[in-house]
C-alpha positions in Angstrom: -80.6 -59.0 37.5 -79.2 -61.8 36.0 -77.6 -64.7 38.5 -75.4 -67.6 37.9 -76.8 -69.8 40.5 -78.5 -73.2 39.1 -79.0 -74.4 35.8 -82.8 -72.3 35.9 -80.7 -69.5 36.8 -78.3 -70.2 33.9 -80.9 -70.2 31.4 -82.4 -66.9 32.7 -79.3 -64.7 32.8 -79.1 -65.9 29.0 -82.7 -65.1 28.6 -83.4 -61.8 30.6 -81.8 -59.0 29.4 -85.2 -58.2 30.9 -84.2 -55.0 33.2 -81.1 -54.6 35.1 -81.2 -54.2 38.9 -80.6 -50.2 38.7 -80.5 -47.8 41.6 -82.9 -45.8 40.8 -82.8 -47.9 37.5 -85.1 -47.5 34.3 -86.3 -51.0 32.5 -85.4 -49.5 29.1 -82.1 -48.5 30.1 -81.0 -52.4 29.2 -82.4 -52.2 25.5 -79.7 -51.1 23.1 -80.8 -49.4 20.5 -81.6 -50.5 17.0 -83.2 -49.2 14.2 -86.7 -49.1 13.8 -88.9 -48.7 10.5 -90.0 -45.5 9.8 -93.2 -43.8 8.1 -96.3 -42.7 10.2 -99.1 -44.6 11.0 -102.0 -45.5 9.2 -105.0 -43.9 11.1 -107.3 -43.3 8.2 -106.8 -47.0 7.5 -107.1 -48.2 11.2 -104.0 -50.4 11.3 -102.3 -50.0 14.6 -98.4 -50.7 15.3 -97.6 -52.3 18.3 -93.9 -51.5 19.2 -91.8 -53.0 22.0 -88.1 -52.7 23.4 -85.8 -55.6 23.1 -86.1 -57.5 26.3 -88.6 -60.3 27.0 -91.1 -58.1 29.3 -91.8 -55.4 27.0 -92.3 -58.0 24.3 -94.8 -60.0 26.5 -96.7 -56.8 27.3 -97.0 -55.5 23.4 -98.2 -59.2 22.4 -100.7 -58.6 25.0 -101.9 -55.6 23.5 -101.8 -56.6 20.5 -103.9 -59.6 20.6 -106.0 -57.8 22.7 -106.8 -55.0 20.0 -107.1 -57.7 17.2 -109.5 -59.9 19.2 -111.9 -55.9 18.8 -111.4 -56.4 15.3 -108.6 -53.9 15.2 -105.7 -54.7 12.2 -102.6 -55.0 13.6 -98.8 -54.8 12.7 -96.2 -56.0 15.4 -92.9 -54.6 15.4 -91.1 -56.1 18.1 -87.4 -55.9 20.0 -87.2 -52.7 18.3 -84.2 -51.3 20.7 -83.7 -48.9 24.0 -86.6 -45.7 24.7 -84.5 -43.5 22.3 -85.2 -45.0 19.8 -89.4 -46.4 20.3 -89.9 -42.6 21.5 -89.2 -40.8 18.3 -91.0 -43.1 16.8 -93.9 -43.1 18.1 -93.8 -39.3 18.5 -93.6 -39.7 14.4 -96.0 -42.2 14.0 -94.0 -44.8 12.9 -95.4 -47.0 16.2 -99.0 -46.5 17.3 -98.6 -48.0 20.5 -95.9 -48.4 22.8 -95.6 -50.5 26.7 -94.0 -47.9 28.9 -93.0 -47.3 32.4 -94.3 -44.0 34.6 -91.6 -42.6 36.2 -88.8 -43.5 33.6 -90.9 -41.7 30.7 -91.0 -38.8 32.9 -87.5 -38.9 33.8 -87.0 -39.3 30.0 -88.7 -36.6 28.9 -88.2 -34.1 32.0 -84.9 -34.3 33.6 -85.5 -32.3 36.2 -88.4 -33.8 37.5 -88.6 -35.1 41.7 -92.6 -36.4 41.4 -92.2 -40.1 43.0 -96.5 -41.3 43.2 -98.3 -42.6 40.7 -100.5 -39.6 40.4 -98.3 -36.6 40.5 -96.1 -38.7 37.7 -99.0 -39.1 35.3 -99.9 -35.3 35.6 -96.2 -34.8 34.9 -96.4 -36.6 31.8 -99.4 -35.2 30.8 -97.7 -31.7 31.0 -94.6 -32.9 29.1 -95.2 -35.6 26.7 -94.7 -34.0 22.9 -98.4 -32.8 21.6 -98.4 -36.0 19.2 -98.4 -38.6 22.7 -100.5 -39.2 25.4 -100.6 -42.1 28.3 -103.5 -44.0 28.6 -104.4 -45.4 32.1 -101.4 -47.0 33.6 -101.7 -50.1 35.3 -101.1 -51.4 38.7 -98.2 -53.5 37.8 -94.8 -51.5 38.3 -91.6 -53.0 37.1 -89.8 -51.0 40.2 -87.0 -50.8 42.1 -87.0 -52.1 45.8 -85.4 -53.5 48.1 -86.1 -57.2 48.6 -85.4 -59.5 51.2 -85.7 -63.6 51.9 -89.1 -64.9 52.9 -87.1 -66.6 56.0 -85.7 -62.4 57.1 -88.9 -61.0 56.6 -90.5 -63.7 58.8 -87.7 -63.8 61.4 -87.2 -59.7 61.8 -91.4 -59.0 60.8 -90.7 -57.3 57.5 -93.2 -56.0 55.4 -92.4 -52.6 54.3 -88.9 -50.7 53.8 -89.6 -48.9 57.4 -89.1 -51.8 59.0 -86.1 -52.0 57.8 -85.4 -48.9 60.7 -85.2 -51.3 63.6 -82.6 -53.7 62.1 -80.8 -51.6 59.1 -77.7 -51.0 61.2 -77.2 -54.7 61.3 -77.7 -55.5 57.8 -75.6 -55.8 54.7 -77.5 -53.9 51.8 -76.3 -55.0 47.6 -77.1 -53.5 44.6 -75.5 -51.6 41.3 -72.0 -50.2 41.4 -74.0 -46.7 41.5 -76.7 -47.7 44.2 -75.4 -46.3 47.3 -74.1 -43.1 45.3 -77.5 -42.8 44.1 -79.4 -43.7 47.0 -78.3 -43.8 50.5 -79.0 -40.3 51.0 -82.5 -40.7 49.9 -83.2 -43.8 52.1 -81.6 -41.9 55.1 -84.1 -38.3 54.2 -87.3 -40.7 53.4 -86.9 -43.6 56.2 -84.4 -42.8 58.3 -82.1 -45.9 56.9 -78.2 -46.6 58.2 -76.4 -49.7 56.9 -74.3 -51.1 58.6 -71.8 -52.2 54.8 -73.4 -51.4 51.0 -71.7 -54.2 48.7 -71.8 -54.1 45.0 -73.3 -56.9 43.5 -74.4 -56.1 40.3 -76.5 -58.5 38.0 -76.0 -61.3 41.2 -78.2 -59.4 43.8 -81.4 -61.8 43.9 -78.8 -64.6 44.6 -77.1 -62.7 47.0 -79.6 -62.1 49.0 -80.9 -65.7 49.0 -77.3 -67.0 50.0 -76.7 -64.1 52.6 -73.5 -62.4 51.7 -76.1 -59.8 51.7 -79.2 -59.1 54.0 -81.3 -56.8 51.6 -81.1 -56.0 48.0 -82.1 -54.0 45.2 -84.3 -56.1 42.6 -86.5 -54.9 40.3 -90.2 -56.0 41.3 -90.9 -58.2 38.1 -87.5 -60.2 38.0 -88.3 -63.9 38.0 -85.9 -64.8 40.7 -88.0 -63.0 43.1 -90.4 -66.1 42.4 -87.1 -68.7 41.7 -85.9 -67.4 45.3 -88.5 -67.4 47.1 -87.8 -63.6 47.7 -89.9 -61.1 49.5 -89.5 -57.6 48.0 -90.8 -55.0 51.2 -93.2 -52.3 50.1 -92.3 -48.5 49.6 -94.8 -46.7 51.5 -93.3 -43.3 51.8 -92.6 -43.9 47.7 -88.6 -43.6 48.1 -88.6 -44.9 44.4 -90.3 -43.1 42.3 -93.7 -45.1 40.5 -93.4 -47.0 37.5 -96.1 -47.9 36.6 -96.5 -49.9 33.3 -99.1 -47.9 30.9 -99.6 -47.8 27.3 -97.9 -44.7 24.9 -99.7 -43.8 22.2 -99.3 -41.4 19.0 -102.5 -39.8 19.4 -103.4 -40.0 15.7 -103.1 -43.1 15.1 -105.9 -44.4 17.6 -109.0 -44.7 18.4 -111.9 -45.2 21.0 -111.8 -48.8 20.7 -108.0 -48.6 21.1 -107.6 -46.6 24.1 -110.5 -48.0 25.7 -109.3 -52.1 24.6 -105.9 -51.1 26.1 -107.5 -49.3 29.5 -109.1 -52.6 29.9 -105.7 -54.4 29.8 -104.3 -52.5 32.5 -107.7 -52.5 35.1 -106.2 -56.4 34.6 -102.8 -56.5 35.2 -100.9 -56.1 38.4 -97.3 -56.7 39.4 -98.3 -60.4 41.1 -99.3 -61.5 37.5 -96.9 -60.2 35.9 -94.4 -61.6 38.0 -95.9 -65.2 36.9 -96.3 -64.2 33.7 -92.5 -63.3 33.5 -91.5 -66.7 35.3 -93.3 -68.7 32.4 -91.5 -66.3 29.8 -88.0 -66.2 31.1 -87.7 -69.3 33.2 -90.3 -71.9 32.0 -89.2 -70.6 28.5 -92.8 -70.4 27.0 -93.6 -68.6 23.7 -94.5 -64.8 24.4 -97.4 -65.0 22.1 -98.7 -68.2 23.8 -98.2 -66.4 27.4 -100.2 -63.4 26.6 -103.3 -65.2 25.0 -103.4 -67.3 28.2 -103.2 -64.2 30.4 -105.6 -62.4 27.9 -108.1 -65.6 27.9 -107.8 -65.8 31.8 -109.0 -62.1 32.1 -112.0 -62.3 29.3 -109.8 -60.0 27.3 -110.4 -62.3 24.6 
């Protein structure tokens, strides 16, 4: 996801290690591993840890529930840029981290490898039904970092794109870029869900938002919450027939180590937060270059969260 384009762009692909433009990609998948400290959590004493992964989203989302449970009087421990979903998951299956930002689908995919659920709904019944007895999701909300295929403002408006089916009437003419394994991973699923032909699949890696904005390719694959979306004035077309499966984000947590005013704190983050914000909250993060911390209380402040 990360371009070479301008100086902005520059600073970003030194920034971002954010998610990586995957086909059929997981946000975690980026965040190598590290260790993490260990020891349950302390439920009898109330103290919640906040975990993240080590890219500047997941950060930005565990300061926002963090400060959100301390402004309910909650005690709090941070334990940021921990490392990649291997790692945070044992973890918070052994209560070393209370509470954990995750994604829908890639959790599932984590933790059921055979599962083909793509909407929101049959994903969160799926985790229900396989998360370990110690975990549970909490109400996931309607911001997804996704896959999707994006496209510039100036193509939507000129060929009247709004959603991947469109795509149908002008596909064969168009250039698609992604991953090295995008087209391995996805042609035949864009051709069995919307009936998609390209007319050339290039391999463009980290530089797809920027190849899409300078035309060497039509149509891309960007994850929804990549700041060049905004920095190109990008247009990413929606998946109505849900050929990517949801990822929605939604809080983990080891269910011992929380309580009412947790669960229901963090359910009132995510009634809040959609993919539009987040997108701008990103932007400030990774382009603007503003403090996480100071990002989330603004967002948190904004919403009466605080």
């Amino acid at each position: 996801m990360k371009r070479l384009f301008s100086t902005a762009a520059v600073i970003l692909s030194a920034a971002l290690t954010l998610t990586a433009c995957g086909g059929g990609g997981d946000p975690l998948t980026s965040a190598s591993a590290s260790p993490a400290g260990s020891g349950s959590a302390s439920a009898a004493g109330g103290k919640v840890v906040v975990g993240s992964a080590n890219f500047p989203e997941n950060v930005l989302l565990a300061e926002i529930y963090a400060q959100a449970l301390e402004a309910k009087g909650v005690q709090v421990e941070k334990k940021l840029n921990i490392g990649s979903r291997e790692v945070l998951f044992d973890q918070a299956k052994s209560g070393g981290l209370t509470v954990l930002p995750e994604y829908i689908g890639s959790l599932l995919a984590f933790v059921d490898k055979t599962t083909t659920v793509k909407t929101k709904d049959d994903v969160v019944a799926g985790l229900k039904e396989k998360l370990p007895a110690e975990l549970e999701v909490l109400d996931p909300a309607a911001a997804e970092d996704n896959n999707s295929l994006t496209v510039t403002k100036a193509t939507a408006t000129k060929d009247g794109l709004t959603t991947i089916e469109d795509l149908v009437k002008v596909a064969k003419g168009y250039t698609i870029g992604g991953p090295p394994e995008f087209q391995s991973r996805q042609e035949k699923n864009f051709k069995d869900t919307y009936g998609l032909e390209f007319k050339e699949w290039k391999k463009t890696g980290d530089a797809t938002a920027d190849a899409i904005k300078d035309g060497t390719v039509q149509v891309g694959n960007v994850f929804t919450t990549d700041p060049k979306i905004v920095l190109n004035d990008l247009v990413s077309l929606k998946d109505t027939k849900n050929a990517f499966a949801a990822d929605n984000i939604v809080p983990l947590v080891n269910k011992a180590g929380v309580n009412d005013t947790v669960k229901t704190t963090l359910n009132a983050v995510s009634a809040k937060l959609d993919t539009a914000g987040l997108l701008a909250l990103m932007k400030r993060v990774a382009i603007d270059k503003d403090d996480a911390s100071t990002v989330a209380k603004d967002w948190l402040t904004q919403n009466s969260l605080l």
